[in-house]
C-alpha positions in Angstrom: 114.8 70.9 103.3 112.7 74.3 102.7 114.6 77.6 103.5 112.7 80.7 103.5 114.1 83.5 101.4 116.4 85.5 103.4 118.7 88.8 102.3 122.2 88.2 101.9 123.3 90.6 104.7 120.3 90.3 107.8 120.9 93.4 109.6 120.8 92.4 113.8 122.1 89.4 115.7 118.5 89.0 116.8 117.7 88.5 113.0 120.1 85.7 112.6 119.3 84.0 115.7 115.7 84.1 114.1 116.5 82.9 110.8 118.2 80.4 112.4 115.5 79.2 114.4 112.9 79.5 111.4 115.1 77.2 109.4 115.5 74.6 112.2 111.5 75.2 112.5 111.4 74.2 109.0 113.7 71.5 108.6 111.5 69.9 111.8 108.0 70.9 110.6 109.5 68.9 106.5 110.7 66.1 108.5 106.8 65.8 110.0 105.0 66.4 106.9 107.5 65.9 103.6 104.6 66.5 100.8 105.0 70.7 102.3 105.2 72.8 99.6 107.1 76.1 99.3 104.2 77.8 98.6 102.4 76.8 101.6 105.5 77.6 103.7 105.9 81.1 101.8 101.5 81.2 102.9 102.3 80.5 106.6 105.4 82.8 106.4 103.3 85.9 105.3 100.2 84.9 107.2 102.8 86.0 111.0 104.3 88.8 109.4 102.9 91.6 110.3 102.6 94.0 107.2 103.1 91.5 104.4 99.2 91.8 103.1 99.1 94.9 101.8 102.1 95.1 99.3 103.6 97.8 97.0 102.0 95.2 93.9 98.8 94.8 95.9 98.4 98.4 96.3 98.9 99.0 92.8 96.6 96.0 92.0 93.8 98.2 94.2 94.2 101.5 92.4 94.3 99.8 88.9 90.7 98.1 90.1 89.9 101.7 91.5 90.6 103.5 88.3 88.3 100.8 86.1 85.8 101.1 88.1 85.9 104.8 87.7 86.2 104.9 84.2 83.6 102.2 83.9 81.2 104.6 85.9 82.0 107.5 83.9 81.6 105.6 80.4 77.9 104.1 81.8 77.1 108.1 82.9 78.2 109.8 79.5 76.7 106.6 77.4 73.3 107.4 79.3 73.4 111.0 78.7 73.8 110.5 75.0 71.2 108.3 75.2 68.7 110.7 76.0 70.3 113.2 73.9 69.2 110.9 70.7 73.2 110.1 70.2 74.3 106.3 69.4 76.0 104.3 71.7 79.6 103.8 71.2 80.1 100.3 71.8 83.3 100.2 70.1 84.9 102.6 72.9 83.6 101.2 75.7 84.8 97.9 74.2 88.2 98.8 74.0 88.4 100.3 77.6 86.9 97.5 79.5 88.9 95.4 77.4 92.1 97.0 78.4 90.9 98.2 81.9 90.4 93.8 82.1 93.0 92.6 81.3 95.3 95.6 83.3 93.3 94.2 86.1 93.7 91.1 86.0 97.7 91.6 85.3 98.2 93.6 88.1 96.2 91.1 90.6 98.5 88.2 89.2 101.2 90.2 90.1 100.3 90.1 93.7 100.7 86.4 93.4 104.5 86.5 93.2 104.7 88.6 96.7 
C-alpha cells in the first residue's frame, strides 16, 4: 500500500475527503500495477498540483546558478582586460570559484530532488 505524505492535522473536511479518496486511488492504482514506486507516485502527485514546480529549494537552486553565471561572466571580463593590459592570468582564482560555484550548484540542484 503507497500513502502519500499528508500533515498530521489537514485543515478542511473537503481535504480529508480528498486524502481519502487519493489513498483509495492508490491502494486501487498498487493493486493494478504492484512494481509502483513511491517515487513515481510522489512524480504523478506533483505533476496535478498546481504550484509544486517551482519550490523554495528550486528557487534557490535558480539564483545559486544565476550568481555563477554572473561571477563566471565577471571573472572571463576582468581576466580579458588584464590580458590586454599585459597582466597574467590568474588561473588559480578562477579555479577556486568555479570550483566552488560547481559544486554549490550542483548541491543546491540535488536539493530539489528531495521536494
Amino acid at each position: 500500500m503507497i500513502v502519500p505524505p499528508s500533515t498530521s492535522t489537514l485543515a478542511t473536511p473537503r481535504s480529508k475527503a480528498l486524502a481519502k479518496d487519493l489513498r483509495r486511488a492508490l491502494d486501487d492504482f498498487a493493486a493494478r500495477e504492484p512494481k509502483v514506486s513511491a517515487e513515481e507516485v510522489r512524480a504523478a502527485l506533483a505533476s496535478v498540483t498546481p504550484g509544486t514546480w517551482y519550490t523554495p529549494a528550486r528557487r534557490v537552486a535558480v539564483a545559486v546558478t544565476v550568481a555563477l553565471a554572473v561571477a563566471v561572466f565577471a571573472l572571463v571580463a576582468s581576466t580579458e582586460e588584464g590580458r590586454q593590459r599585459g597582466r597574467p592570468t590568474p588561473w588559480i582564482p578562477i579555479a577556486v570559484v568555479l570550483a566552488a560555484g560547481t559544486a554549490a550548484v550542483v548541491g543546491a540542484w540535488m536539493r530539489t530532488r528531495d521536494d
